[in-house]
Biopython code that builds the backbone (N, CA, C, O; Angstrom):
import numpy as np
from Bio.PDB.StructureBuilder import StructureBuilder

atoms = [
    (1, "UNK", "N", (97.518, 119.165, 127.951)),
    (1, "UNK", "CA", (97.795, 118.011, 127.110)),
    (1, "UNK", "C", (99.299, 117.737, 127.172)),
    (1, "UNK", "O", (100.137, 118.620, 126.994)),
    (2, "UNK", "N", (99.527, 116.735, 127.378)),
    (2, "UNK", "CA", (100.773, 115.972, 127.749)),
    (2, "UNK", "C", (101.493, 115.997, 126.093)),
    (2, "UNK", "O", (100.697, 116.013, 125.154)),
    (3, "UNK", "N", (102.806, 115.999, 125.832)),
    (3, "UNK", "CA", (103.620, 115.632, 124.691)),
    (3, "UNK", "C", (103.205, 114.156, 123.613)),
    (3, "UNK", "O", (102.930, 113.908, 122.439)),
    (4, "UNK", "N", (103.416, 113.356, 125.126)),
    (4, "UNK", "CA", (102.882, 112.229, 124.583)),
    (4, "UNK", "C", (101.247, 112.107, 123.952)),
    (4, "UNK", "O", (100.898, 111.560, 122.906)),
    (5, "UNK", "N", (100.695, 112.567, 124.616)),
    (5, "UNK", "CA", (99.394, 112.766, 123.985)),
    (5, "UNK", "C", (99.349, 113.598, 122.298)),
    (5, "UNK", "O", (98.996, 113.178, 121.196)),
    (6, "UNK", "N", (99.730, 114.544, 122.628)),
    (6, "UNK", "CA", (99.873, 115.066, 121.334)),
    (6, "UNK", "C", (100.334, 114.486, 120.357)),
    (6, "UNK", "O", (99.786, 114.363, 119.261)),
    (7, "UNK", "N", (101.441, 114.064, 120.707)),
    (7, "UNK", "CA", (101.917, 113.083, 119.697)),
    (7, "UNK", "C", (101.642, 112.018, 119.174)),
    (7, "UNK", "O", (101.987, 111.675, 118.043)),
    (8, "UNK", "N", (100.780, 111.184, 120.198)),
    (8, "UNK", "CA", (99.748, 110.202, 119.584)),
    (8, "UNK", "C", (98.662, 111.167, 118.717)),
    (8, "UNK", "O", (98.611, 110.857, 117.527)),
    (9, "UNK", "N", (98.188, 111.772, 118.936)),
    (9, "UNK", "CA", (97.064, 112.575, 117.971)),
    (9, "UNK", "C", (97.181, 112.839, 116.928)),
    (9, "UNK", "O", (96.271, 112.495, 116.174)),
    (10, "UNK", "N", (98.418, 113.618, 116.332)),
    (10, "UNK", "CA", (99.259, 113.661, 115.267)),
    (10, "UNK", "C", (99.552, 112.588, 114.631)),
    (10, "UNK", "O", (99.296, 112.561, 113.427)),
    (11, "UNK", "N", (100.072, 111.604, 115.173)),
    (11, "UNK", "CA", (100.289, 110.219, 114.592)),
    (11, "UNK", "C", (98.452, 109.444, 114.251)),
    (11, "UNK", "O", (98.200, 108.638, 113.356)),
    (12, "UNK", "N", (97.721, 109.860, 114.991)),
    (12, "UNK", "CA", (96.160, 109.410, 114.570)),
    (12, "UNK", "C", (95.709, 110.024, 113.400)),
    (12, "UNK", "O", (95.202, 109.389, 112.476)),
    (13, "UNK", "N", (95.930, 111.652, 113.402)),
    (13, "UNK", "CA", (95.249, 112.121, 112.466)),
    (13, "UNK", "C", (96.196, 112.105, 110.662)),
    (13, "UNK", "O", (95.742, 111.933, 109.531)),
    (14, "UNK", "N", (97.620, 112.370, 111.158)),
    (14, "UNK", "CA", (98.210, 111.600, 110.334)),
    (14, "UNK", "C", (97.918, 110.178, 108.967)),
    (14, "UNK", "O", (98.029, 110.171, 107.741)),
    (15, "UNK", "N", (97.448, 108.959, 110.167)),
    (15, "UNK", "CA", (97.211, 107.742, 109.646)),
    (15, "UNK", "C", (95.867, 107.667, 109.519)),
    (15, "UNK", "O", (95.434, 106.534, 109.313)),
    (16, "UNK", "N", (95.036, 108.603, 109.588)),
    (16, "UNK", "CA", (93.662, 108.681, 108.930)),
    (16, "UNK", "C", (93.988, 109.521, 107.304)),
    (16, "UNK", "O", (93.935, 109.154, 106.130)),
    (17, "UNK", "N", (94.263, 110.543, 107.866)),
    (17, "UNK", "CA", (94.895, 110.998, 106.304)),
    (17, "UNK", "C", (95.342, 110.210, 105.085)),
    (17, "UNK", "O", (94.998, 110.344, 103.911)),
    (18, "UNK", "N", (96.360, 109.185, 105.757)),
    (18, "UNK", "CA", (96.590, 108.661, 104.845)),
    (18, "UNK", "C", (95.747, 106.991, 104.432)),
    (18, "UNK", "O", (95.682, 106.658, 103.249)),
    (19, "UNK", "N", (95.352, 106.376, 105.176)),
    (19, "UNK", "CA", (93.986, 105.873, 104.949)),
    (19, "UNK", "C", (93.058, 106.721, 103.807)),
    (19, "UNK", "O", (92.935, 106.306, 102.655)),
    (20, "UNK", "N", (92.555, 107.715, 104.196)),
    (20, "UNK", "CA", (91.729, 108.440, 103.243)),
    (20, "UNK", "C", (92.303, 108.709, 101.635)),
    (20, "UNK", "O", (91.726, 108.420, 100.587)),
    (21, "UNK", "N", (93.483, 109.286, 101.798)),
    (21, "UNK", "CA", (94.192, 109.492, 100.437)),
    (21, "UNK", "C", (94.282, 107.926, 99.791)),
    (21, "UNK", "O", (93.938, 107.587, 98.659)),
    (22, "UNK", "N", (94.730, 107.259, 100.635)),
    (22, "UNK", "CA", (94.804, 105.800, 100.067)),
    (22, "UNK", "C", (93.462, 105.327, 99.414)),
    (22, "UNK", "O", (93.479, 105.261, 98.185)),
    (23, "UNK", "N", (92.536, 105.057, 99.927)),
    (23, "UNK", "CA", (91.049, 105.123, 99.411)),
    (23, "UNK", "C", (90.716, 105.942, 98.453)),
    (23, "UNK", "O", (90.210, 105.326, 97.516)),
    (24, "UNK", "N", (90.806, 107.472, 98.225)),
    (24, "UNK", "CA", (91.043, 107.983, 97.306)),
    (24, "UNK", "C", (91.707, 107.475, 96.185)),
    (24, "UNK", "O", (91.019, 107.225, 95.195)),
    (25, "UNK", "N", (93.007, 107.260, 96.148)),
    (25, "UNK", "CA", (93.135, 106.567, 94.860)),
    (25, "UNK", "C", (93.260, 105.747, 93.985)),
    (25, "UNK", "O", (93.742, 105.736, 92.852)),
    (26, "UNK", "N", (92.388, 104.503, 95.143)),
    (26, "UNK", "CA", (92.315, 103.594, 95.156)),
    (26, "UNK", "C", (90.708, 103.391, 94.548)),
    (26, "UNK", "O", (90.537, 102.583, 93.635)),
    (27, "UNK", "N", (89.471, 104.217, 95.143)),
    (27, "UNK", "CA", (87.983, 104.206, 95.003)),
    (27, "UNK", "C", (87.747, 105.826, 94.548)),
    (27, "UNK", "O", (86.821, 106.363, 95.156)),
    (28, "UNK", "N", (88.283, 106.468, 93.804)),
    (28, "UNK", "CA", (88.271, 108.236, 93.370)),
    (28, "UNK", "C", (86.657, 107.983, 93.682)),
    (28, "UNK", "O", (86.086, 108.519, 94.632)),
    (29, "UNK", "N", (85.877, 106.905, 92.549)),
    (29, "UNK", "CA", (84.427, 107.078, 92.478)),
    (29, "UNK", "C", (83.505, 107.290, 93.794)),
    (29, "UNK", "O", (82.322, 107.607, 93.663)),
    (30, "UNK", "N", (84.003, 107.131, 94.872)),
    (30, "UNK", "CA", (82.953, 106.968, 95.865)),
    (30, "UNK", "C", (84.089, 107.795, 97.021)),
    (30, "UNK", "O", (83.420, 107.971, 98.039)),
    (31, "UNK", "N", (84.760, 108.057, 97.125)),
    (31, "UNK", "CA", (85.416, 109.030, 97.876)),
    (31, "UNK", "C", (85.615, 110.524, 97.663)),
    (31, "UNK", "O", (85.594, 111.377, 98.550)),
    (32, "UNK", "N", (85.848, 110.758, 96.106)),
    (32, "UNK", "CA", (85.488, 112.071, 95.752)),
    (32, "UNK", "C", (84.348, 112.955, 95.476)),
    (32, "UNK", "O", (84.407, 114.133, 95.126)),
    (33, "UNK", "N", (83.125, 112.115, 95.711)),
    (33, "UNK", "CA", (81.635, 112.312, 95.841)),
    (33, "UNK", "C", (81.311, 112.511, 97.259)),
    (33, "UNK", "O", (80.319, 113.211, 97.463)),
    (34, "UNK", "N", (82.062, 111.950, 98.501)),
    (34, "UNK", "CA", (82.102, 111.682, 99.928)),
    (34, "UNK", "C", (82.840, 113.102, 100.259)),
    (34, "UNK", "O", (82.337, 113.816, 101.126)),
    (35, "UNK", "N", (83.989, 113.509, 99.601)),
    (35, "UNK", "CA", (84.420, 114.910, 100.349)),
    (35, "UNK", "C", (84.347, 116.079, 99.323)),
    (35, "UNK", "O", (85.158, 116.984, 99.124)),
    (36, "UNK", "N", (83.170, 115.817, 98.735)),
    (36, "UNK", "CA", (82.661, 117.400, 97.768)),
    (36, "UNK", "C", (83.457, 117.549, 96.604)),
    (36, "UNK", "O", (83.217, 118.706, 96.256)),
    (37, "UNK", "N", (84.404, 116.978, 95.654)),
    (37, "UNK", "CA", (85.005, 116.991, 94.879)),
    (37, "UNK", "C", (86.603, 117.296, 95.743)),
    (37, "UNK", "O", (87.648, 117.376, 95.097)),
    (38, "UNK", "N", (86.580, 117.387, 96.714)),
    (38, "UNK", "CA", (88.144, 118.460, 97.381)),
    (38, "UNK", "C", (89.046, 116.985, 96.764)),
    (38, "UNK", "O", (90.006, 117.205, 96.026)),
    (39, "UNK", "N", (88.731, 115.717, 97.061)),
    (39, "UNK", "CA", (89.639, 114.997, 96.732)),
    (39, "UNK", "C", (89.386, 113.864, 95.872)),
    (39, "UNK", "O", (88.826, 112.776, 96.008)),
    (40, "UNK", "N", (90.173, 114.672, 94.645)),
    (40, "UNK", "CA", (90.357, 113.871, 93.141)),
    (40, "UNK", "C", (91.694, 112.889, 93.373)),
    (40, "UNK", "O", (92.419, 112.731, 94.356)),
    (41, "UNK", "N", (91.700, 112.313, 92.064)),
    (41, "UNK", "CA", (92.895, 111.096, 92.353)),
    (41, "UNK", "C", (93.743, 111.714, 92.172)),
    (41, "UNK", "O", (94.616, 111.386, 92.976)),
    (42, "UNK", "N", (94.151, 112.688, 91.388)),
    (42, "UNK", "CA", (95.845, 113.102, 91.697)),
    (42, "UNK", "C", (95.961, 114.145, 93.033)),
    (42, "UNK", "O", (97.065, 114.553, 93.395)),
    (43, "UNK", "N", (94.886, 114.477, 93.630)),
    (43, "UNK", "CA", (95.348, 115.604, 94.755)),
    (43, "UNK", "C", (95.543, 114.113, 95.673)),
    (43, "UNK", "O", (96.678, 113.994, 96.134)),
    (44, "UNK", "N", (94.949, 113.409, 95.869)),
    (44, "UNK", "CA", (95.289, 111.986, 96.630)),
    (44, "UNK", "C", (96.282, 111.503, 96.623)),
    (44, "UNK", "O", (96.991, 110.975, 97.479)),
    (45, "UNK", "N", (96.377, 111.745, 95.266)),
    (45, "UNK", "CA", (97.941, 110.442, 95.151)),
    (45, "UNK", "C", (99.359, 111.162, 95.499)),
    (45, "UNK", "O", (100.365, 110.653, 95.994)),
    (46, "UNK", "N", (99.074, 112.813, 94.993)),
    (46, "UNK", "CA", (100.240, 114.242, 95.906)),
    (46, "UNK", "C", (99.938, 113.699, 97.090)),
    (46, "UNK", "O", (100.745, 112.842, 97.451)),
    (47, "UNK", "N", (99.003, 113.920, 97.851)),
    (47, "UNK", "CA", (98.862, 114.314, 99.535)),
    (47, "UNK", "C", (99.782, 113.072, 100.180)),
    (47, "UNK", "O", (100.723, 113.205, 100.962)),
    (48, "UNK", "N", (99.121, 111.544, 99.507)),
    (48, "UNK", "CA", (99.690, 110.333, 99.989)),
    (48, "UNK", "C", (100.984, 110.626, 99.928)),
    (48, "UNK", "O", (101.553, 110.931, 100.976)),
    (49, "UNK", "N", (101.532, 110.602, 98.993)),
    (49, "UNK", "CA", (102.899, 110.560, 98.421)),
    (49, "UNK", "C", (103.660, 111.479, 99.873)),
    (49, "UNK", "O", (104.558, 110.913, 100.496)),
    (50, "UNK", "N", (103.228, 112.798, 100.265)),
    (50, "UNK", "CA", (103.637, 113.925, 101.137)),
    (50, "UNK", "C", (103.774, 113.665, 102.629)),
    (50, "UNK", "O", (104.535, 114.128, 103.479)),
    (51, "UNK", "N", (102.700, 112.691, 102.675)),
    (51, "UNK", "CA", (102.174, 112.041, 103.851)),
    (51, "UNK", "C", (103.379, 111.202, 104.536)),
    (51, "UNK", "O", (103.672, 111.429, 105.709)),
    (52, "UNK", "N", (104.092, 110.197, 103.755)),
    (52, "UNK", "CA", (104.728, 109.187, 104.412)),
    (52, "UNK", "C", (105.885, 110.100, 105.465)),
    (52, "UNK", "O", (105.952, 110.101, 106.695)),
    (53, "UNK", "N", (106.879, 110.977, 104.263)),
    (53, "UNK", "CA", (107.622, 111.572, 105.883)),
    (53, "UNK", "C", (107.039, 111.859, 107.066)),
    (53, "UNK", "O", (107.491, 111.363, 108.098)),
    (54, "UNK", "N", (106.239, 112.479, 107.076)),
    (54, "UNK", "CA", (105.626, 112.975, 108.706)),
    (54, "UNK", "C", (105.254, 111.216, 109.251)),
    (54, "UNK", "O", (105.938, 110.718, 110.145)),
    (55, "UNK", "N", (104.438, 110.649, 108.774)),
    (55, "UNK", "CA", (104.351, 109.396, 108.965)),
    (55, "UNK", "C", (104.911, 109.040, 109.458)),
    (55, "UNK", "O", (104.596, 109.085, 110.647)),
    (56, "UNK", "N", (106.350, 108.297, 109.115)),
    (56, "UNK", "CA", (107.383, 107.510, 109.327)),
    (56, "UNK", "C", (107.993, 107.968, 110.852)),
    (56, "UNK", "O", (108.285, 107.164, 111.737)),
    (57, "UNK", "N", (108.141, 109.710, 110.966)),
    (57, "UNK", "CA", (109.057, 110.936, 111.959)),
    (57, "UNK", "C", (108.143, 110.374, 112.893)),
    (57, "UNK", "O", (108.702, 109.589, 113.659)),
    (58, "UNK", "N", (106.915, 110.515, 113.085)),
    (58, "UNK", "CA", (105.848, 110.273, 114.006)),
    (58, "UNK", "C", (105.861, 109.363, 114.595)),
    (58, "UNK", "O", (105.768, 109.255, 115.818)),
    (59, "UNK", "N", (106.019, 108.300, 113.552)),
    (59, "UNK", "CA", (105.770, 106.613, 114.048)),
    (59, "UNK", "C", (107.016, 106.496, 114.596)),
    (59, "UNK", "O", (107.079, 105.430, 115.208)),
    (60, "UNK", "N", (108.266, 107.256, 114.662)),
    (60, "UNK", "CA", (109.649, 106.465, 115.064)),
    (60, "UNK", "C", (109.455, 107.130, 116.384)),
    (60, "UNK", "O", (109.733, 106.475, 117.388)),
    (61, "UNK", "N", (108.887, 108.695, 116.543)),
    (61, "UNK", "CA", (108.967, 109.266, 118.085)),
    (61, "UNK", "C", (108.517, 108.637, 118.761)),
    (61, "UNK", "O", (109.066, 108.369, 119.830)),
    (62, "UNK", "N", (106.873, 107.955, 118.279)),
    (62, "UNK", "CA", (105.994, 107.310, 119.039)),
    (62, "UNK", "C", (106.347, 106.519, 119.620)),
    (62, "UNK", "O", (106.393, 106.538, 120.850)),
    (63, "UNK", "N", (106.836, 105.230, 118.621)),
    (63, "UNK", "CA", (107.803, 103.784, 119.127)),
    (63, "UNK", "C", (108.960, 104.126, 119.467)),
    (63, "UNK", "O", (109.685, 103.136, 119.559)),
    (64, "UNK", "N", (109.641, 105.387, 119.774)),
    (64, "UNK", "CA", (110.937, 105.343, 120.557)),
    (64, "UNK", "C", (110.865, 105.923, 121.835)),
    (64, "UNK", "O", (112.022, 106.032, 122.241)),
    (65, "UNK", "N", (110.150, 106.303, 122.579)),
    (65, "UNK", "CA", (109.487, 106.561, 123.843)),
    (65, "UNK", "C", (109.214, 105.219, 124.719)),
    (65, "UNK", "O", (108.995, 105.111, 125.925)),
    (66, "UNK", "N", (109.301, 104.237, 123.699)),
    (66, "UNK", "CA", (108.583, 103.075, 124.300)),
    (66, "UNK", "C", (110.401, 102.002, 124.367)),
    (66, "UNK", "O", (110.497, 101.012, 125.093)),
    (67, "UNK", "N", (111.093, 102.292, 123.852)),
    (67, "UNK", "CA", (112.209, 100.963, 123.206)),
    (67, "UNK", "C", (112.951, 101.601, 124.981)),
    (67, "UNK", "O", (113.980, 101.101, 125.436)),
]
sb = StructureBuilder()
sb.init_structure("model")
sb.init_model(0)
sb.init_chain("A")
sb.init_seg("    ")
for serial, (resi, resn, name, xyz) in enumerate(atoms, 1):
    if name == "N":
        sb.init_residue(resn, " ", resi, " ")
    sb.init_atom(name, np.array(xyz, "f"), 0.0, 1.0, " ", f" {name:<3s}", serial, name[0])
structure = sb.get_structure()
């Protein structure tokens, strides 16, 4: 697996994460029934909140490979 690859993956699984947390605390009712109780609205709204640095680091490596 290539760098670049990886690093898109990370940046995928990343922005699913935070999709999900977002939904989470946005729909608790039908998302925290969907992953077994693991995610309530405040472990969502921590994780989101935790989420954006890696986010942001990811998204700038990604798009700076490319500039």
């Amino acid at each position: 697996m290539t760098p670049t690859r990886a690093l898109a993956l990370a940046l995928l699984a990343v922005s699913a994460l935070l999709l999900l947390t977002g939904f989470g605390i946005t729909y608790n009712g039908i998302v925290g029934p969907l992953t077994f109780g693991l995610l309530d609205k405040a472990t969502a709204q921590l994780v989101h909140t935790l989420l954006w640095g890696p986010f942001v680091v990811l998204l700038l490596l990604h798009c700076g490979g490319r500039l």
